[in-house]
C-alpha positions as CSV (number, residue, x, y, z in Angstrom):
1,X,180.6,171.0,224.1
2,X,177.6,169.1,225.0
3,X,178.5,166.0,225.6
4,X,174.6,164.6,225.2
5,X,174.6,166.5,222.4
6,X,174.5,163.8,219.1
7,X,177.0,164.5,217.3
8,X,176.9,165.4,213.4
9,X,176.3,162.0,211.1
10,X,175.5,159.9,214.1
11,X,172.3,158.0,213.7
12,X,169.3,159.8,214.7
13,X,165.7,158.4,215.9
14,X,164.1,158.2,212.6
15,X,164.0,154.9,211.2
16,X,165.9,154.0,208.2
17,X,162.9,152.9,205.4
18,X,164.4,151.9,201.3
19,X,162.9,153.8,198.4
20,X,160.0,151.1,197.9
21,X,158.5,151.3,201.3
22,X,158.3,155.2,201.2
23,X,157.3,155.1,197.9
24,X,154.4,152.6,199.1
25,X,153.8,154.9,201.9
26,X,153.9,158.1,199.9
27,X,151.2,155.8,197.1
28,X,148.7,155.1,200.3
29,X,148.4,158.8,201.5
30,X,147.9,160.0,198.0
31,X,144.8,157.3,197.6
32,X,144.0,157.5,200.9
33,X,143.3,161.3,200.4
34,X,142.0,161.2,197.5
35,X,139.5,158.6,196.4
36,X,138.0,160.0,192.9
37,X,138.3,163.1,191.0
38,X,137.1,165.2,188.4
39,X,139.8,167.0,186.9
40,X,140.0,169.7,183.9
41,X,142.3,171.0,182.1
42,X,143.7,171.3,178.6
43,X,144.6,168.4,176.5
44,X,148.6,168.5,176.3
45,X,151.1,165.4,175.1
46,X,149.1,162.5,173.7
47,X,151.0,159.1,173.3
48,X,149.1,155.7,171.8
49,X,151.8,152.6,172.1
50,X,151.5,149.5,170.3
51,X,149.7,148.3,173.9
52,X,146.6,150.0,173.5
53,X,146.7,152.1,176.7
54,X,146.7,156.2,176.3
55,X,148.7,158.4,178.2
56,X,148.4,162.2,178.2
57,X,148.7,165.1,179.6
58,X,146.1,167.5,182.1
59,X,147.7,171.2,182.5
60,X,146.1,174.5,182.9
61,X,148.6,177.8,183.4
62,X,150.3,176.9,186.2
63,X,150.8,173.2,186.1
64,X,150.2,169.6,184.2
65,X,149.3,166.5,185.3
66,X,150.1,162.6,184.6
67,X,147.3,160.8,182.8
68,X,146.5,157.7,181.6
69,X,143.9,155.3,180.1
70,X,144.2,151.5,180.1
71,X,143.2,149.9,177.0
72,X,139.7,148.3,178.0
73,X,138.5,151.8,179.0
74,X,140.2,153.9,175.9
75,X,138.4,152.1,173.5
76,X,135.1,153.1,175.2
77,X,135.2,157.0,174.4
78,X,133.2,158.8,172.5
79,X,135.7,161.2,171.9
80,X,139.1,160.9,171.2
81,X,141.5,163.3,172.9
82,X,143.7,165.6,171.0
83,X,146.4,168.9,171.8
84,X,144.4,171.9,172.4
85,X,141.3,170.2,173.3
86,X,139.4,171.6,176.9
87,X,138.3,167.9,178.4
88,X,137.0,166.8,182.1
89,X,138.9,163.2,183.1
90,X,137.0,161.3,186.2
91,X,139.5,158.6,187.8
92,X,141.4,158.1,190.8
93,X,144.6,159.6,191.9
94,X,147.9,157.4,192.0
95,X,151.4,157.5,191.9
96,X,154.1,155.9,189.9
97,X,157.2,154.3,191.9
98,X,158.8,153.7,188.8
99,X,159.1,157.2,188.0
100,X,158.7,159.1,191.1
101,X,155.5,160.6,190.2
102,X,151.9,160.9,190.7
103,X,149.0,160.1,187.8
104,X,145.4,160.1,187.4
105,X,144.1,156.8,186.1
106,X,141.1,157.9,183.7
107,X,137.8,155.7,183.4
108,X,135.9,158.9,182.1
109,X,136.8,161.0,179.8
110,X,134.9,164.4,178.0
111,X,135.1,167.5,176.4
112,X,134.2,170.1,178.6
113,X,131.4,171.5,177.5
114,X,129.8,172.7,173.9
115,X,133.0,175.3,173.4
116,X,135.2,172.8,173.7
117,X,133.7,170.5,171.0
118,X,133.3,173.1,168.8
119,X,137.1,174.6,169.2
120,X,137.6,170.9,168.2
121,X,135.8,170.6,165.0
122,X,136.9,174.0,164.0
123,X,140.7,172.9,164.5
124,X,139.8,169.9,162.3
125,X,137.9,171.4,160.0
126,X,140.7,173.8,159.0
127,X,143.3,171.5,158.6
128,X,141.1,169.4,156.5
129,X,140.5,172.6,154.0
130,X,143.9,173.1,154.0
131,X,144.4,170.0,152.4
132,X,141.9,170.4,149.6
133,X,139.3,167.9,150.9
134,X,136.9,170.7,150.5
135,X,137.5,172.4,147.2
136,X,134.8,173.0,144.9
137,X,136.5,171.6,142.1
138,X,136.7,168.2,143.5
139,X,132.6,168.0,143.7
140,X,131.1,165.9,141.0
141,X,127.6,166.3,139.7
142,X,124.6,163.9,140.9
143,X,123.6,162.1,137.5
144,X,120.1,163.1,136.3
145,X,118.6,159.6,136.5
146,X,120.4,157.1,138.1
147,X,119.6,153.2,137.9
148,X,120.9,152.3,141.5
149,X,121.1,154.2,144.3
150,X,123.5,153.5,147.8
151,X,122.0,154.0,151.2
152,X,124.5,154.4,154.0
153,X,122.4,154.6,157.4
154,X,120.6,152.7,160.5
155,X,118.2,150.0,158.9
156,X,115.5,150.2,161.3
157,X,115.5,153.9,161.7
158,X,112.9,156.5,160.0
159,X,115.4,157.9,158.1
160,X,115.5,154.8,155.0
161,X,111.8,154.1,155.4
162,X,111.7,158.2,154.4
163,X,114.0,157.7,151.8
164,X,112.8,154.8,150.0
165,X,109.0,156.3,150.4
166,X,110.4,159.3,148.6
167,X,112.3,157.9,145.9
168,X,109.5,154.9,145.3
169,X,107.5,157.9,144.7
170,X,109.3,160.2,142.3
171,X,110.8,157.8,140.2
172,X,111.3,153.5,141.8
173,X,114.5,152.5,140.8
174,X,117.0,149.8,142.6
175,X,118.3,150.9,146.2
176,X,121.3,149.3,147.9
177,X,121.2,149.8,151.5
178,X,124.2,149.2,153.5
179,X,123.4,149.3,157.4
180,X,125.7,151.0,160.0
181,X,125.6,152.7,163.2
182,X,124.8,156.1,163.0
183,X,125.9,156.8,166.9
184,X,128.5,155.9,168.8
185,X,132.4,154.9,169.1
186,X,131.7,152.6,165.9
187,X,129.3,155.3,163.6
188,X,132.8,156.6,162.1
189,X,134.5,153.3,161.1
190,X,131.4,151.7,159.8
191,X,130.4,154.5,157.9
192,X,134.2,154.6,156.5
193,X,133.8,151.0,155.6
194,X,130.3,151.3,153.9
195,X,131.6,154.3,151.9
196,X,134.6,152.5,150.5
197,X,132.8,149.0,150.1
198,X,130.5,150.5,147.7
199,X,133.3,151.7,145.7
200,X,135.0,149.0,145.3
201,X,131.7,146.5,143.7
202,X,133.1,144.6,141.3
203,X,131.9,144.4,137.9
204,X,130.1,141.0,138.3
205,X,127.3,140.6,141.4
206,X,125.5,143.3,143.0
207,X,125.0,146.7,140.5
208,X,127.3,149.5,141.5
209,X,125.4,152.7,142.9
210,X,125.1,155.4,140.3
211,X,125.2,157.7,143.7
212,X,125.4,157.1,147.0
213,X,123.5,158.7,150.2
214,X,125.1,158.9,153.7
215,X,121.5,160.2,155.8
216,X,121.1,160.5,159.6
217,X,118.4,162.2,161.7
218,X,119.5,164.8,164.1
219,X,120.8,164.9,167.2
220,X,123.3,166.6,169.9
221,X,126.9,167.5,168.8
222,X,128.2,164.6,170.6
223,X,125.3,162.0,168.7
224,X,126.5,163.3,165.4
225,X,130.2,163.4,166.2
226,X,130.7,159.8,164.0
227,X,130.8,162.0,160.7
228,X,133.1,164.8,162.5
229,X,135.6,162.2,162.8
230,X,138.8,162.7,159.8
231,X,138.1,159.0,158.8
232,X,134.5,159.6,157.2
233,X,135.3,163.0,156.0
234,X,138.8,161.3,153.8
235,X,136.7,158.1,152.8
236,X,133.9,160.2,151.4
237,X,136.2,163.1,149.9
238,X,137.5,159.8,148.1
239,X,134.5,158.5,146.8
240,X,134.3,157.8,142.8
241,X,130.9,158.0,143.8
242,X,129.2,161.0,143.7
243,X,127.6,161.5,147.5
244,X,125.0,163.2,149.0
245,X,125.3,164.0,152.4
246,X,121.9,164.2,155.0
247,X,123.3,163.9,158.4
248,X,121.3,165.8,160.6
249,X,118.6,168.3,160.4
250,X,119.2,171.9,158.5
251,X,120.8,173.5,160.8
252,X,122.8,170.8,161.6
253,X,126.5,171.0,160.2
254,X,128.9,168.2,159.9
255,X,132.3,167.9,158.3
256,X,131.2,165.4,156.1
257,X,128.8,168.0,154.8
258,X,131.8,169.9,153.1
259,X,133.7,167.0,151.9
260,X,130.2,165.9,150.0
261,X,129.4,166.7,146.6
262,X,125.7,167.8,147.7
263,X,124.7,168.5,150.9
264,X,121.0,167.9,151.7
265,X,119.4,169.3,154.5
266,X,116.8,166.5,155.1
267,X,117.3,162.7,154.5
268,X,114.0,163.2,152.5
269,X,115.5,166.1,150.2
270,X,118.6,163.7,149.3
271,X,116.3,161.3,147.6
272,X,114.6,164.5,145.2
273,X,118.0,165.0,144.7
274,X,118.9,161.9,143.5
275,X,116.1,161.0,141.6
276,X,114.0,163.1,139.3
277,X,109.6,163.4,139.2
278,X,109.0,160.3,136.6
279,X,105.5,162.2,136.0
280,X,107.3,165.6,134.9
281,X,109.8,163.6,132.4
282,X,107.0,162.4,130.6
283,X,105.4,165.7,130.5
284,X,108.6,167.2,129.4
285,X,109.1,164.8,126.6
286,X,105.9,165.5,125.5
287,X,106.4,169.0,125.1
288,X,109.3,168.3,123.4
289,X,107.9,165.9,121.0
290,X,105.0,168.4,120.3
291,X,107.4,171.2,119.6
292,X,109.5,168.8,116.9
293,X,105.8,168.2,115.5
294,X,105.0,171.9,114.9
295,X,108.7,172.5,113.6
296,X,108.8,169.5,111.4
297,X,105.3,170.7,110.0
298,X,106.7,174.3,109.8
299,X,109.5,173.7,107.8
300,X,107.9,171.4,105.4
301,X,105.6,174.0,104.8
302,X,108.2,176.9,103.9
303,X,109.9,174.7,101.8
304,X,106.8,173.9,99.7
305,X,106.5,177.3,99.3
306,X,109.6,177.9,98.2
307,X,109.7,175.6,95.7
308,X,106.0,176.7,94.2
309,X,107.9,180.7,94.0
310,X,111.0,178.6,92.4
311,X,108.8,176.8,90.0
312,X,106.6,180.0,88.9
313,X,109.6,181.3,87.9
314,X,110.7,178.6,85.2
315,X,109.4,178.2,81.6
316,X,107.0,175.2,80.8
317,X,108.1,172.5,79.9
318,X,105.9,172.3,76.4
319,X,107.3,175.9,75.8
320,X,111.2,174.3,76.3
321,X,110.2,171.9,73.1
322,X,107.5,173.5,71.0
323,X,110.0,174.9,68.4
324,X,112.4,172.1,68.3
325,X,109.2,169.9,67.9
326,X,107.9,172.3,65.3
327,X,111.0,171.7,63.7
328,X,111.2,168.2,63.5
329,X,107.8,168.0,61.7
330,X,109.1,169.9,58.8
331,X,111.9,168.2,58.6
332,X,109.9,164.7,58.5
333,X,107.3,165.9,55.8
334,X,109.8,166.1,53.1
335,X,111.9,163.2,54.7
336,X,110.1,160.4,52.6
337,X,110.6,161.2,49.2
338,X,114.0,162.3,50.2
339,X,114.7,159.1,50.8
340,X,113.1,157.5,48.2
341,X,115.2,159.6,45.6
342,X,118.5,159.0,47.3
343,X,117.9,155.4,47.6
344,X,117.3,155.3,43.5
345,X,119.8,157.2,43.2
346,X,122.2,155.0,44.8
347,X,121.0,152.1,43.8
348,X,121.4,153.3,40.2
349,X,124.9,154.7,40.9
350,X,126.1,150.6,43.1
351,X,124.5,148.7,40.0
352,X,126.9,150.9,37.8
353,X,129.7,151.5,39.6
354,X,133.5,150.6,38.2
355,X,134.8,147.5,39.8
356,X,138.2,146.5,40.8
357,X,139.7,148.9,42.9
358,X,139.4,147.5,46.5
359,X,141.1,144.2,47.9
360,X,138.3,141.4,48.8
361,X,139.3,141.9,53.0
362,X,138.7,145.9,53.0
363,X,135.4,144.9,50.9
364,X,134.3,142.2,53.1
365,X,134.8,144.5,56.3
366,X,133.0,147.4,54.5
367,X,130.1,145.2,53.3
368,X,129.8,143.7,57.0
369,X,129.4,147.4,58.4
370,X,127.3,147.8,55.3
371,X,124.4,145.2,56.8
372,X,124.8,146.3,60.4
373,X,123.6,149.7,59.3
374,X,121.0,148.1,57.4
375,X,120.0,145.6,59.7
376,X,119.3,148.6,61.9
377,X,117.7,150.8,59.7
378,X,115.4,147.5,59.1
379,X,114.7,147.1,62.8
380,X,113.9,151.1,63.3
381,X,111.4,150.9,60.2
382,X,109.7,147.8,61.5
383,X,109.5,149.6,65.2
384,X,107.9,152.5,64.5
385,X,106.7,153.5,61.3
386,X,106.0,157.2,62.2
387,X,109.9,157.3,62.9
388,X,110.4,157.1,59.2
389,X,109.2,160.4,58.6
390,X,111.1,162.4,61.4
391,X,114.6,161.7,60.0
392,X,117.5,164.6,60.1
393,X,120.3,166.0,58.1
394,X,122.8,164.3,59.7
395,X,120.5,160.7,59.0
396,X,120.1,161.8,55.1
397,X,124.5,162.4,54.9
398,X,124.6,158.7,56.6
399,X,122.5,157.4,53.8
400,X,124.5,159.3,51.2
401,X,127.9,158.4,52.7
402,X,126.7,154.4,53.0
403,X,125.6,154.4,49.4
404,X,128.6,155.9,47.9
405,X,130.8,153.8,49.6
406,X,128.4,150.8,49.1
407,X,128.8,152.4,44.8
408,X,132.4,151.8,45.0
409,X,132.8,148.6,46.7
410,X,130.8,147.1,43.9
411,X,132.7,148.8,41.2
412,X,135.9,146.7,42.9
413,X,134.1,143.9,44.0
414,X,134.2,140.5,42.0
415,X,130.9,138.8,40.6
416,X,130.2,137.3,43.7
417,X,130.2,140.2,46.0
418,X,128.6,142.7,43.1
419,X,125.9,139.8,43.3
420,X,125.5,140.6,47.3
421,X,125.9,144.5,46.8
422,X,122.6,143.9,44.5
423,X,121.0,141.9,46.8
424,X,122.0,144.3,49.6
425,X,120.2,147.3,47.3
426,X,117.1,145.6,47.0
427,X,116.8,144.9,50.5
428,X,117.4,148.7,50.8
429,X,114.7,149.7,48.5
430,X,112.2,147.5,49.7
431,X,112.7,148.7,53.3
432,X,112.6,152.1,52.5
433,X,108.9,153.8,52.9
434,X,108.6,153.7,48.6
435,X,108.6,149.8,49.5
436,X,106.3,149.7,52.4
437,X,103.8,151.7,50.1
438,X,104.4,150.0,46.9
439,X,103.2,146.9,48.9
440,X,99.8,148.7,49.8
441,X,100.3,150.5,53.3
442,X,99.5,154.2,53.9
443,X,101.4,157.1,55.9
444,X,98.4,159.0,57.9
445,X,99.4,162.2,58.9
446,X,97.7,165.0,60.6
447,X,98.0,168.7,61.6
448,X,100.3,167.2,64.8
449,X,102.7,164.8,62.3
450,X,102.3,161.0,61.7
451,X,99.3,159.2,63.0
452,X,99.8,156.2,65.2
453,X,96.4,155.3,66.8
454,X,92.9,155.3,65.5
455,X,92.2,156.9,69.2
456,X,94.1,160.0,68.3
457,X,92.0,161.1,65.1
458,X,88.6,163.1,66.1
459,X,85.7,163.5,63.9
460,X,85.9,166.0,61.3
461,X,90.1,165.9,61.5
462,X,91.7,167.0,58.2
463,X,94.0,164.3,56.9
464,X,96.5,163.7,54.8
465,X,97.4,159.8,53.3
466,X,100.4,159.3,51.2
467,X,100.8,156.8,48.8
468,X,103.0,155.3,46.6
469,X,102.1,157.4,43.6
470,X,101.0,160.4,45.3
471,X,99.4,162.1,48.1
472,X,95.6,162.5,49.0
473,X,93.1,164.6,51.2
474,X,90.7,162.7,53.7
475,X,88.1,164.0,56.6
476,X,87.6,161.7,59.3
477,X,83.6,160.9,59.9
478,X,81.8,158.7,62.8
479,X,82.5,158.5,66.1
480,X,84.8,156.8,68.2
481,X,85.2,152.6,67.1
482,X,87.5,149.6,67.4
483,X,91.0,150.5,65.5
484,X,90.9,148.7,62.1
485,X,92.7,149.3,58.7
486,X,90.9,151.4,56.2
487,X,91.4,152.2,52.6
488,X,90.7,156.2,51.1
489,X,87.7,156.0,48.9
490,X,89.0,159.0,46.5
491,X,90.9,162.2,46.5
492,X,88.2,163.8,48.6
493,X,86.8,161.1,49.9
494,X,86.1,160.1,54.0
495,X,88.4,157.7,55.8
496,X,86.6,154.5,56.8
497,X,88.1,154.2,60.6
């Protein structure tokens, strides 16, 4: 054996160094060698603590890398990692006693180009649909003519100044515009916030927007990424609302397109959406009113035509009544000296009658009804004379029955009443038409019945004049004169009118 050889577990020449000062050592050759770096790689593990700071994970196929974000620079990107996305990080290379590892402490942090963005959105934009955000049944329709309308966009932009110079335009109404940033790490809160604030007006204050417009000019993919993010896409699926979306130009496609109920491709084309042409409402209404006019005017018409074929087909009316008129003048010819013999023959029969067979109440109650029938035949006589000669059967068996039964209450009735029975008898007789003419008056009648008026009679009319005694013939001579009462001067003699 060598005996300078050391022997196995003896202290060598290296020097003994503790786990902090090599991992010191180990930390300054790893920044010494590397100062910054551009790094890229898939997005793996993400983790966001209550602190603020992000840590994640760099890996390709072969192997990952530590990564983290402090707090300060985190809330700075535009874009926030997730799994799956392709991203370039820019930081410095470090290591981590604590855990025996190396890291990359971020300060930049982007997607790696226009695939990677787009393998993003499409990611998002599926998971969304698979929740329902974008179904067609969930889209509400834009109300015809709204009273107030909300503006979500940049105040000082073109975009409201478009907007408002379109709707002022087609139709001014009331615009709320609520101002947000429309670029940026704050576009997709603020637009979030705007979108729910208008929902939630209360009742009292500011008018709540009958629809609302969320309008942006265009841009990049990363200017317009704001209203890619999940929080403007759920606030504006939510909306009671209905919203239009004009983010962007036409060919310009955001996520908050689908979740809209309209999408517009212009900021300009959301306000004709929103608000109808004031010029072609009026000219519509007066097309309509026109039309109601001419239909109105039309149906009028047919129905006045249908009523004049209706009423060709119905009799006259002096054909419905010439026979029953016809009628009644022969009945009212012989009616007067029907009732002139009945009445003496009544009055003959009362002033004659046996006496002593009704009680004094049933008499007084028939002789009550006795003068209500007279006091009316009194008034009718005094009315209207002609009406005395147009009488009917069933007047002439009222007259018969009154004086029979007037016959036998007299035959019952005691001095006293027989006395009134008498009394009621000439009241009878002299208001009955051989009275009127006993005292002088005249019945005129000609070839239509009783004459009334002097106006009625023409010149040359055949006449006929009954009197008390008799009847005689008159022709009525002159012309038309003031009425006045005449007297016949013979059998054939003229009438003095």
């Amino acid at each position: 054996m060598d005996l300078l050889e050391d022997e196995p577990g003896a202290p060598g020449n290296l020097p003994e160094l503790t786990v902090s000062e090599l991992s010191g050592a180990v930390k300054r050759v790893v920044e010494g060698a590397f100062d910054r770096v551009r790094v890229r790689g898939e997005i793996g593990r993400v983790s966001r603590p209550r602190s603020g700071h992000l840590y994640f994970d760099l890996k390709d196929d072969r192997a990952v890398l530590n990564a983290v974000a402090w707090k300060g620079v985190a809330a700075g990107f535009e874009t926030e990692p997730e799994e799956g996305m392709e991203m370039v990080a820019e930081g410095r290379l470090t290591t981590f006693p604590g855990q025996s590892r190396y890291q990359l402490i971020v300060d930049r942090l982007a997607p790696a180009g226009m695939g990677a963005l787009m393998a993003q959105l499409e990611k998002r934009k599926a998971a969304l649909a698979a929740e329902g955000l974008f179904a067609a049944e969930r889209k509400r329709p834009i109300p015809f003519l709204p009273r107030v309308v909300g503006v979500v966009t940049s105040p000082s932009g073109a975009v409201i100044r478009d907007i408002l110079h379109r709707l002022a335009e087609r139709f001014p109404m009331e615009v709320l515009v609520w101002p947000v940033a429309v670029q940026g790490k704050a576009c997709a809160g603020e637009v979030a916030a705007a979108i729910r604030g208008f929902n939630a007006f209360p009742a009292a204050g500011l008018p709540r927007p009958d629809v609302l417009i969320v309008a942006r000019g265009g841009g990049s993919v990363e200017d317009l990424w704001g209203f890619n993010e999940e929080i403007v896409v759920r606030a504006a699926a939510a909306s009671e609302i209905p919203l239009i979306s004009a983010v962007g130009h036409e060919t310009d496609v955001t996520l908050i397109d689908f979740a809209a109920d309209r999408r517009a491709p212009t900021p300009s084309a959301a306000a004709e959406m929103a608000a109808p042409v004031r010029g072609e409402l009026l000219a519509r209404l007066a097309g309509l009113e026109e039309r109601r006019a001419r239909a109105l005017a039309r149906m009028l018409e047919e129905r006045r035509r249908r009523l004049r074929d209706l009423a060709r087909a119905l009799p006259r009316p002096e054909a419905l009544i010439a026979e029953a008129r016809q009628r009644l003048d022969l009945r009212a010819e012989g009616l007067p000296r029907a009732l002139s013999a009945l009445a003496a023959k009544k009055r003959a029969g009362m002033l004659a009658g046996p006496a002593g067979r009704f009680g004094p109440q049933i008499l007084a109650a028939r002789l009550r009804e006795a003068n209500r029938l007279l006091g009316g035949l009194a008034a009718r006589l005094d009315r209207a004379p002609e009406r005395m000669g147009r009488g009917t059967e069933e007047r002439r068996a009222r007259l018969a029955g009154l004086a029979a039964r007037l016959a036998r209450a007299g035959a019952a009735a005691p001095e006293r009443e027989r006395r009134r029975l008498a009394e009621a008898g000439r009241l009878l007789l002299s208001l009955g038409p051989e009275g009127v003419l006993a005292r002088g008056y005249a019945i005129v009648r000609g070839d239509a019945g009783v004459v009334t008026r002097a106006g009625a009679v023409k010149p040359g009319a055949a006449l006929t004049l009954q009197f008390a005694d008799g009847e005689a013939r008159a022709v009525a001579a002159g012309g038309p004169a003031a009425p006045k009462r005449g007297r016949a001067k013979g059998a054939q003699g003229l009438l003095d009118l």
